[in-house]
PAMIDO-514384 format. One line per 2 residues: number of its first residue (from 1); their letters; for each residue x negated, y negated, z negated of C-alpha. Coordinates in Angstrom, 2 decimals, decimal comma, padded with zeros to 5 digits. Layout:
BEGIN
NUM = a = X Y Z ~ ...
END
This chain:
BEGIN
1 = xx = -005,00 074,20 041,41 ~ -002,33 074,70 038,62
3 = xx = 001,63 074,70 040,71 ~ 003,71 072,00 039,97
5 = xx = 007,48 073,22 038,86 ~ 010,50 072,25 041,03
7 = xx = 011,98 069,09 039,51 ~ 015,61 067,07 040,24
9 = xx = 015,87 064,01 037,77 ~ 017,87 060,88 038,14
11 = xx = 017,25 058,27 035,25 ~ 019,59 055,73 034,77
13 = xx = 017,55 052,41 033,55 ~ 019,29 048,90 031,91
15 = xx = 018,90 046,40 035,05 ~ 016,30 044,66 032,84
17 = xx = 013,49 047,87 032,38 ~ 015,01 048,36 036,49
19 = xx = 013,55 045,25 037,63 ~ 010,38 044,99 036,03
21 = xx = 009,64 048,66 037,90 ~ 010,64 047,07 041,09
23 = xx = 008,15 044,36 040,64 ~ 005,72 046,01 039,32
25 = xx = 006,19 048,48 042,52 ~ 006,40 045,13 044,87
27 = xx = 003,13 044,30 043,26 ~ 001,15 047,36 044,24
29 = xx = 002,51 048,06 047,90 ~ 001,81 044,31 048,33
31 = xx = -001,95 044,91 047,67 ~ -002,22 048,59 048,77
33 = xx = -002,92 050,34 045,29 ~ -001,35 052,97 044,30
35 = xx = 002,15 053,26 041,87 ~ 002,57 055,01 038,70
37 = xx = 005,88 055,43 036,41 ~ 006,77 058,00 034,11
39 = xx = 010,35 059,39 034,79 ~ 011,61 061,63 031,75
41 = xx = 008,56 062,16 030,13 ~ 006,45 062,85 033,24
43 = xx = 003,97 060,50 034,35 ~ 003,88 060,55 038,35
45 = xx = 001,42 058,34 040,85 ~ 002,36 057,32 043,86
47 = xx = -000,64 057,10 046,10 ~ -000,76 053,67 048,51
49 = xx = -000,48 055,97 051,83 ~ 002,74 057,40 050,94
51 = xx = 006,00 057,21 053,45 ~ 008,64 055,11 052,26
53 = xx = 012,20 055,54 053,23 ~ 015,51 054,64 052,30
55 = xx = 018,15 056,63 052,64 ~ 022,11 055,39 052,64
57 = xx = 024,61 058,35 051,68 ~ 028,64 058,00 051,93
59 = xx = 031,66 059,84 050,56 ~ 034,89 059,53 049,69
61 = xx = 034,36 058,76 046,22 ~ 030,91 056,93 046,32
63 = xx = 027,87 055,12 047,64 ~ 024,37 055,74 047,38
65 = xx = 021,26 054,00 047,82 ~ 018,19 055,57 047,50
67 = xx = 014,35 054,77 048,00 ~ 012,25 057,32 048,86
69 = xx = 008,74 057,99 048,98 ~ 006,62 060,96 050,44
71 = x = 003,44 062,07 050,03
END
């Protein structure tokens, strides 16, 4: 089995392109499939059993809100 590489990415999307994801992610937790979306050029599934979190981080200069999913 070929080793993945260590990978950080953020992607910043339009809230248009950021919405449709959502829904389309809605969509497939709703019926149990699996999730797939291509971040940066990589394509990455999701598979239906995977944890989901979210995760609320605080500072003095910012917020952030993220959802998380494990697998």
């Amino acid at each position: 089995m070929k080793k993945k590489r260590e990978r950080d990415v953020e992607k910043i999307y339009s809230t248009k392109k950021f919405v449709a994801k959502l829904r389309r992610l809605a969509d497939a937790l709703e019926s149990g499939n699996a999730f797939s979306i291509q971040v940066a050029g990589e394509r990455i599934r999701v598979p239906a059993n995977a944890s989901i979190s979210v995760e609320h981080e605080r500072s003095e200069e910012s917020e952030e809100l993220e959802f998380q999913f494990k697998w």
